[in-house]
C-alpha positions in Angstrom: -66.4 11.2 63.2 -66.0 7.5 62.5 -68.3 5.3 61.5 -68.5 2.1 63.1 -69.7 -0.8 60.7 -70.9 -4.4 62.3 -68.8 -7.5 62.2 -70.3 -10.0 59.6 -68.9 -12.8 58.0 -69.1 -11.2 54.6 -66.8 -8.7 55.2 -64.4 -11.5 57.4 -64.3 -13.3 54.0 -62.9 -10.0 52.1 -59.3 -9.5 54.1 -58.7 -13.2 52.4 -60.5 -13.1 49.1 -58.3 -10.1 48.5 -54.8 -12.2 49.8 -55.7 -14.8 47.2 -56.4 -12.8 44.7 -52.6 -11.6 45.1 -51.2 -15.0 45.3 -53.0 -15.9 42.1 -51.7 -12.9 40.8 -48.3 -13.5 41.7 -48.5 -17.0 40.7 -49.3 -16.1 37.4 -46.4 -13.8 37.2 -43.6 -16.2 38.4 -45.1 -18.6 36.5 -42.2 -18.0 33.0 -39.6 -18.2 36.2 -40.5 -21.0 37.7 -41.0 -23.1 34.2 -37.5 -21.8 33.4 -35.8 -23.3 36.8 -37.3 -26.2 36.2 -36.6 -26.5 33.0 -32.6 -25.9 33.9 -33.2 -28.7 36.5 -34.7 -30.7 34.1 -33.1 -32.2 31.4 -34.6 -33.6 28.3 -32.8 -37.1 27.5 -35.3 -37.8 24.7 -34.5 -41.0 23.6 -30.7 -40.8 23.9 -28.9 -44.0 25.7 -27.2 -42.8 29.1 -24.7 -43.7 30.8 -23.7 -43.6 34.5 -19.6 -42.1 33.9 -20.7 -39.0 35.7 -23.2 -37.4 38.2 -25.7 -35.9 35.2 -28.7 -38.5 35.9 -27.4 -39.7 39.6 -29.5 -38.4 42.6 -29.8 -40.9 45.6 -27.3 -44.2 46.1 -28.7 -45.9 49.2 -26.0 -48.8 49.5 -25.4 -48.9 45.9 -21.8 -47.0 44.6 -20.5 -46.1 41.1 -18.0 -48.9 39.7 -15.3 -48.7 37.4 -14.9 -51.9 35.4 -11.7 -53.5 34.7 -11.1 -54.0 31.0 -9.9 -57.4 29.8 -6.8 -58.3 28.5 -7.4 -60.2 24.8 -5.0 -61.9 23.1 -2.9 -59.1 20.4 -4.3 -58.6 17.5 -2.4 -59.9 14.2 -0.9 -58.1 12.7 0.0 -54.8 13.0 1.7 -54.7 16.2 2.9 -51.3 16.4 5.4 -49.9 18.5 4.5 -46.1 17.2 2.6 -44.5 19.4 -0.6 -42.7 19.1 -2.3 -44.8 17.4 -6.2 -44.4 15.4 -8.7 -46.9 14.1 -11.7 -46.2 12.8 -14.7 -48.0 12.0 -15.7 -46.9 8.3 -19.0 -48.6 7.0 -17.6 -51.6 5.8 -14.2 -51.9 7.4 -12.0 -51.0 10.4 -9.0 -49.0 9.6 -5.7 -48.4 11.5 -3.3 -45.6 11.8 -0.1 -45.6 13.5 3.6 -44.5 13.3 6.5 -46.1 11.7 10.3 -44.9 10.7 12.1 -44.7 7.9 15.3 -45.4 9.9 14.6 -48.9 12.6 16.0 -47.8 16.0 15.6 -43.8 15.6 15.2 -42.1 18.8 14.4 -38.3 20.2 18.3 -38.4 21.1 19.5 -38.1 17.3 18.3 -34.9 17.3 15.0 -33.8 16.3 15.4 -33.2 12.7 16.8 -36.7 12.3 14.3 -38.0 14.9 10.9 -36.6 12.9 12.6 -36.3 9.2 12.3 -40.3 8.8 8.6 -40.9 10.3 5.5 -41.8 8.1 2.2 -42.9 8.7 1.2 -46.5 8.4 -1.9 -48.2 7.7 -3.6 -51.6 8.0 -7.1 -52.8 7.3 -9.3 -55.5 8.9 -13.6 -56.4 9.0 -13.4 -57.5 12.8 -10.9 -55.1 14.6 -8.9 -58.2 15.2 -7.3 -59.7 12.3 -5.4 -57.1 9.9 -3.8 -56.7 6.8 -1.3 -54.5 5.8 -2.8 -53.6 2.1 -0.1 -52.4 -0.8 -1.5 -49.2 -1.5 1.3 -47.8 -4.1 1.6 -44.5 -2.5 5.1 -44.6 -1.0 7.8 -47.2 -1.3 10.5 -47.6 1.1 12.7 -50.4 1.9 12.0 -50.5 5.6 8.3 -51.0 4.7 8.0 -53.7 1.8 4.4 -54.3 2.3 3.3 -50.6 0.7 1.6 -49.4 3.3 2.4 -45.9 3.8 -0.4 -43.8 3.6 1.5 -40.3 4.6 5.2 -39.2 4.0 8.0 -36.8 3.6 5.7 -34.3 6.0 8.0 -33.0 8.9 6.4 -33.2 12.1 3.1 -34.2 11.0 3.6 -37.8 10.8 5.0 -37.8 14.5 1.3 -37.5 15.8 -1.0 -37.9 12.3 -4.2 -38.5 13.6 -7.7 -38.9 11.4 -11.6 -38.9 11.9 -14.5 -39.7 9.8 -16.0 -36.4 9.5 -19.7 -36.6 10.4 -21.0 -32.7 10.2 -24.2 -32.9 7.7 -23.0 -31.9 4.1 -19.5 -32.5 4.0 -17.9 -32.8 0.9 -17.3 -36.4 -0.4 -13.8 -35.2 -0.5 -13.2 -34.2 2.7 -15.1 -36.9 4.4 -12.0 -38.0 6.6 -10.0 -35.4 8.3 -6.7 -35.5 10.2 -4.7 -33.0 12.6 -0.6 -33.4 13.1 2.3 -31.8 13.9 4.1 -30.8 16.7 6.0 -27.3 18.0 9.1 -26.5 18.9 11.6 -25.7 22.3 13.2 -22.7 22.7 16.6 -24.8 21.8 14.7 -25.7 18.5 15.0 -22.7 16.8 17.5 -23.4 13.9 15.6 -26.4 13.0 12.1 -24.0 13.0 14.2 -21.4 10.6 15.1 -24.3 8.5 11.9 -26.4 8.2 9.1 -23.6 8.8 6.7 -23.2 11.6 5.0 -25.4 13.6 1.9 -26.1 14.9 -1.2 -28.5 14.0 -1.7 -28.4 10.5 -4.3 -30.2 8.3 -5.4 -33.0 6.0 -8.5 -34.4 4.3 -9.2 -37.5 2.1 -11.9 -39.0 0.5 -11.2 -42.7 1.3 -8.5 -42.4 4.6 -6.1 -43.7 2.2 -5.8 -40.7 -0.2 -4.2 -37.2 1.7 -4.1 -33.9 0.5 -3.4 -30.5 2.9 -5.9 -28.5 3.2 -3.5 -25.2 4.0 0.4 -25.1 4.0 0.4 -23.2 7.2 -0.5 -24.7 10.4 -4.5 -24.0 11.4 -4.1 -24.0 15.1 -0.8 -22.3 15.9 2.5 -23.2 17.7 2.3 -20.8 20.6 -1.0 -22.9 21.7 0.6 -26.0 22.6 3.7 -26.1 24.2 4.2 -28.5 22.5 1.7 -30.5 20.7 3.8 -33.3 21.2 1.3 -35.7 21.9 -2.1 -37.2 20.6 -4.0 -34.5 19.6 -7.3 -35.3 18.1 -10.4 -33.4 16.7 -14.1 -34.7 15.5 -17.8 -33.0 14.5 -19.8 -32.9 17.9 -23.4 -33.2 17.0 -24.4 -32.4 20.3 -22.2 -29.4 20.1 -22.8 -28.3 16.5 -18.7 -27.7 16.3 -16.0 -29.6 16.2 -14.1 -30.1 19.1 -10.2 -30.6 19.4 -8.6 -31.6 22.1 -4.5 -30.8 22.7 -1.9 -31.2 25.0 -0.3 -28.7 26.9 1.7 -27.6 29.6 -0.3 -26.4 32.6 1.0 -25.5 36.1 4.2 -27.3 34.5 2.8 -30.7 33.9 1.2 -32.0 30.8 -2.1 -31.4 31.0 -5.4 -31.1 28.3 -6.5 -27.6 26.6 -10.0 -27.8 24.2 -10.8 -25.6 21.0 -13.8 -25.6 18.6 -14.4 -24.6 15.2 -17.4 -24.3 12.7 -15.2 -24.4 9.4 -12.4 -27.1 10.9 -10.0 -23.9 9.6 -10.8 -21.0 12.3 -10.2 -22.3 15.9 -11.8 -20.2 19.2 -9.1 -19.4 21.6 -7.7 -22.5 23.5 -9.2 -23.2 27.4 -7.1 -25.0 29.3 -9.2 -27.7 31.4 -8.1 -27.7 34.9 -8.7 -32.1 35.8 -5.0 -33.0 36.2 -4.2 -34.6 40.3 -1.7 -32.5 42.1 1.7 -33.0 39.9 -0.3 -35.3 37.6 1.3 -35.6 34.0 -1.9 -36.6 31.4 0.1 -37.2 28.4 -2.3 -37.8 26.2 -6.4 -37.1 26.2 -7.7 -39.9 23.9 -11.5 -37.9 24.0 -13.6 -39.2 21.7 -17.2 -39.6 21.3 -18.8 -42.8 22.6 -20.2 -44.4 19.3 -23.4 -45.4 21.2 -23.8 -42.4 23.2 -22.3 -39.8 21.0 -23.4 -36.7 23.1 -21.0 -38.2 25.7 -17.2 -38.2 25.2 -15.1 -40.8 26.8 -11.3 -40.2 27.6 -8.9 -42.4 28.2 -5.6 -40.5 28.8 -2.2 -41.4 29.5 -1.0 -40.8 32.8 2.9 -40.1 32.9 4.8 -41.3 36.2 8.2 -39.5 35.3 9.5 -40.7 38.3 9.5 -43.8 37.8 11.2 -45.0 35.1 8.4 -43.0 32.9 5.9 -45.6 33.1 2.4 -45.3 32.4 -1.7 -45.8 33.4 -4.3 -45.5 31.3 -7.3 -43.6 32.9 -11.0 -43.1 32.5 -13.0 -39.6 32.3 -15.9 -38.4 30.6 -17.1 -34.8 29.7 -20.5 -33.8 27.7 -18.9 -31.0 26.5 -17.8 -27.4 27.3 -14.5 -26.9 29.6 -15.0 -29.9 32.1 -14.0 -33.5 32.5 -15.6 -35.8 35.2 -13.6 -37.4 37.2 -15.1 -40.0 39.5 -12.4 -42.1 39.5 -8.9 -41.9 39.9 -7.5 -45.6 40.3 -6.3 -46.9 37.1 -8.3 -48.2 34.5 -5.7 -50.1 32.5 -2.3 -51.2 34.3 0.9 -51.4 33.0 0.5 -55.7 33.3 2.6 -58.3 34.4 6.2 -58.3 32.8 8.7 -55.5 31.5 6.7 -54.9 28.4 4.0 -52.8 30.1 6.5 -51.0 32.4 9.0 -49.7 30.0 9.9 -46.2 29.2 6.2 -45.2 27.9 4.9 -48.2 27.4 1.0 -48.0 27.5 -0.8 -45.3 25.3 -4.5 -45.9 24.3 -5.1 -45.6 20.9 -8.2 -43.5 19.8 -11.3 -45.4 18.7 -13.3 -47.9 20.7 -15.5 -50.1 18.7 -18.1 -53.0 18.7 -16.0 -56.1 18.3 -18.7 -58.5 19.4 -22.9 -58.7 19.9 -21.9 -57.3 23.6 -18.7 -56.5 23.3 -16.4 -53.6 22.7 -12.5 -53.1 22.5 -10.2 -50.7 23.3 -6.6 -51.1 21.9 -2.8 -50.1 22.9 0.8 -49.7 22.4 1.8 -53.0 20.6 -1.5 -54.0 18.9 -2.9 -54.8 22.5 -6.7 -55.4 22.9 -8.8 -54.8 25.9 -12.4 -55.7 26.4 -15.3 -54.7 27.9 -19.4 -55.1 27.5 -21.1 -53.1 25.3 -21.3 -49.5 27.8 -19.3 -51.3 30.1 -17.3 -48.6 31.4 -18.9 -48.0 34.7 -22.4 -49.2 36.6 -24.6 -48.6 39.2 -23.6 -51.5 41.8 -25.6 -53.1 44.5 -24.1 -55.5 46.5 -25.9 -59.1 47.6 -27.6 -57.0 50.7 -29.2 -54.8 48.7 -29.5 -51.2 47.6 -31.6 -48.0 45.5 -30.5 -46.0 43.2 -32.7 -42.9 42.9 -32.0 -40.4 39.2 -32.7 -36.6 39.3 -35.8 -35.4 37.3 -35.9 -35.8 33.9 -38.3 -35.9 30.7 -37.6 -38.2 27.7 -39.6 -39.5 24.8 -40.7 -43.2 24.1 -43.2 -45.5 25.3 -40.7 -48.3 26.3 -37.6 -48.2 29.6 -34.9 -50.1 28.1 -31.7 -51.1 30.2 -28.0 -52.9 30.3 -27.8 -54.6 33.3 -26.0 -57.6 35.0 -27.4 -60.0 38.5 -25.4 -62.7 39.9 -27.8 -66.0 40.0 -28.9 -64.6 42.9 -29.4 -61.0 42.5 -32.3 -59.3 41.0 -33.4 -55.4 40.2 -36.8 -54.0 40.0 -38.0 -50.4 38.7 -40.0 -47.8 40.0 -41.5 -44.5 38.0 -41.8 -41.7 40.4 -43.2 -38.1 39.4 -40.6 -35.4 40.0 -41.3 -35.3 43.6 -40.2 -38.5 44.6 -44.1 -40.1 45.0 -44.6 -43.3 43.2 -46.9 -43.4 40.2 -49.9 -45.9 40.6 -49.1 -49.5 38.1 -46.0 -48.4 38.4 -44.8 -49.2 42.0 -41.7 -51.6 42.5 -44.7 -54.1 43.3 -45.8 -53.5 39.9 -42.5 -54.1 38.5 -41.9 -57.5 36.8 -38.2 -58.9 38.6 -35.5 -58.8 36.4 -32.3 -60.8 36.6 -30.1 -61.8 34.0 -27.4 -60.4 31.7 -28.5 -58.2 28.9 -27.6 -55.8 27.0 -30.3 -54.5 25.8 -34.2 -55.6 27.6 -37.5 -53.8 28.2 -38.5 -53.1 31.4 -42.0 -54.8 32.0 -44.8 -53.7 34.7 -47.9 -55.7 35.6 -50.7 -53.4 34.4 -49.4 -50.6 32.4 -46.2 -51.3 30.6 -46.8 -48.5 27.7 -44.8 -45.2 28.8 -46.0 -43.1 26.1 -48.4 -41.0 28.3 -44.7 -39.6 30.5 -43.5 -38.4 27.4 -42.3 -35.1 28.3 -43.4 -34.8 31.6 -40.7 -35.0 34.8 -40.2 -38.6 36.2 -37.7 -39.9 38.8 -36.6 -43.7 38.3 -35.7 -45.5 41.5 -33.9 -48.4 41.4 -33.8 -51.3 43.5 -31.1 -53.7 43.6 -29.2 -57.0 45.1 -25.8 -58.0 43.5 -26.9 -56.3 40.2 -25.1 -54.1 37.9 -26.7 -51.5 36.2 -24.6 -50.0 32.8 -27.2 -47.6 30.8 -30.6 -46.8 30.0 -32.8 -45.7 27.1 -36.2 -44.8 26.4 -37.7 -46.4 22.6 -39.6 -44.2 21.2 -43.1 -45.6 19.6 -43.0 -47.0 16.6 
């Protein structure tokens, strides 16, 4: 027989004591889970400078858009003036350094065959301390009539010198000797073959050099093998990924039957992981060249400027703008042109316009990008793309994130009458008391590089890495990049 116990509120209480006791229980369980998600959904920028190219920071845009700046047309630079495409320059510690094409035999063209087309190319090199003004040095390496001033850096390689393209090599520890590295070569057509049994295989092989001036081959046999590229006959360019611990090349070739990008990595620059072709390309879209390099103020960001082919008419060319941050993925956000063929017959000849790799600080806010024909294009420092808000007025809201520093640095453009002011939320949107957009200090202006101030609290050292938010608020302002100082 039962027995019956009476109601109190002691033994009300124990139904719940013992559901608590659960969700505690739980809690503590799911706690490595949930630390984990959020971890995954919150990235650490540190005190890296980043960039709005691509989606990684942007949450919210409340009448505010991403926009892609227009580069600006500078006067050529003088000289070289290349016509040789694929084109390099490099900015070594105390000088700039340019790489481009030349031939052995003036008016040489892919119809004479190509064993006479490639047999007569060399690499040429010019030198300069501002990216604009250049001089074609007499190095004493090669002489050839067509090329009186001695600068011919690389010669007598077949194939090579049709696409010879060189890097500072920035992995930790690498020998003085090898400090600069270069990839070229090209593979050949099915209707090619006699020429392959005659000059040897294709594929990229490759070169190193102490100085960029000096080349030796590091292997006679190509490293990254003919089959890959169908058929490498493009700009094809590798560097050290710090971010990535590897370095990255990026190649062209044929996919879905248009020329398109493929990516390979390495730890030794010698072994190469098997290719992965990166599906980015429009809907019969040629990209005839990638141009991906690191940005030099954002290196954990690559920007790409590649070619894009219009076969169809009268093989003219755009240049474009992505950006990846690694792996087998290229953001896309826009794809208007970012440099047009220009005004005149010059731009909108038979491949006319290809970007040459390396953009460079050419100014205290000012960076250039150069083509085809010693062309310069211009844009401010980060300058690639902004957060815009138009005279009306708009936010800009970023995903969670942690960083280190104690300061909120930004590049950012107002009209005279535009203005911006910044907000620190927590990771749940709520605004952090002292630092309210009322706490905020207006900004407007044009700088490249200026602290964000609040009323009370302006040290950030106590967020240091715990989740924030930044909302933005903006009239007729254009926000480039941000960057968290660390302490000093």
């Amino acid at each position: 027989m039962a027995v019956s116990r009476p109601i109190t509120q002691e033994s009300l209480k124990r139904p719940r004591q013992r559901l608590c006791s659960l969700r505690l229980l739980l809690s503590i369980l799911l706690l490595p889970f949930v630390h984990a998600s959020q971890a995954a959904d919150t990235p650490d920028i540190g005190s890296r400078r980043e960039l709005f190219v691509d989606r990684f920071l942007v949450s919210d845009l409340k009448n505010t858009t991403l926009k892609l700046h227009e580069p600006q047309w500078m006067p050529p630079v003088a000289p070289p003036r290349p016509n040789g495409h694929y084109a390099t320059v490099l900015k070594a510690d105390d000088k700039f350094q340019f790489y481009y094409r030349g031939d052995t035999i003036p008016g040489n063209t892919w119809k004479k065959g190509l064993e006479q087309y490639h047999a007569g190319e060399v690499t040429l090199y010019a030198e300069s301390r501002d990216a604009i003004h250049w001089t074609l040095p007499s190095l004493g390496l090669f002489a050839h009539d067509t090329f009186p001033q001695g600068n011919i850096v690389l010669m007598n390689e077949f194939l090579v010198n049709h696409n010879f393209t060189p890097f500072i090599d920035t992995k930790p520890g690498v020998p003085p000797a090898e400090k600069y590295k270069a990839l070229g070569g090209i593979s050949y057509q099915p209707h090619q073959l006699a020429v392959r049994e005659k000059r040897g295989p294709g594929g990229l092989k490759a070169f190193a050099s102490p100085d960029g001036i000096h080349w030796k081959k590091l292997r006679d046999e190509p490293i990254v093998p003919e089959e890959w590229g169908k058929y490498f006959d493009s700009q094809n360019y590798a560097f050290w990924s710090e971010s990535e611990h590897a370095y990255i090349c990026y190649f062209r070739r044929f996919i879905k039957g248009c020329r398109g990008i493929a990516r390979t990595t390495s730890t030794d620059f010698i072994h190469w992981t098997p290719f992965v072709e990166i599906d980015v390309n429009l809907p019969g879209e040629h990209l005839y060249t990638s141009c991906t390099q690191p940005y030099f103020r954002a290196p954990h960001i690559y920007i790409a400027t590649p070619t894009r082919f219009m076969d169809k008419r009268g093989a003219a060319t755009d240049i474009l703008f992505m950006s990846t941050r690694g792996a087998d993925v290229f953001h896309r956000e826009f794809t208007e042109s970012f440099i047009r063929p220009g005004i005149g017959k010059e731009g909108w000849a038979d491949r006319a316009n290809y970007a040459a790799i390396g953009i460079h600080q050419t100014g205290d806010a000012e960076m250039s990008l150069f083509l085809t024909g010693g062309r310069r294009y211009a844009l401010r420092l980060d300058g690639f793309v902004s957060v815009h808000a138009p005279l009306a007025g708009g936010e800009f809201v970023t995903k969670p994130f942690t960083f280190t520093g104690s300061k909120l640095e930004i590049n950012y453009s107002t009209s005279a009458a535009g203005q911006m002011r910044v907000e620190i939320q927590n990771a749940g949107g709520n605004a952090i008391p002292g630092f309210t957009l009322d706490d905020c200090e207006p900004i407007w202006g044009d700088h490249i590089a200026r602290t964000v101030g609040w009323k009370s609290a302006p040290d950030l050292a106590a967020f240091t890495g715990k989740p924030v938010r930044l909302r933005f608020e903006m009239s007729d302002a254009d926000l480039f990049s941000i960057r968290f100082i660390p302490a000093q």
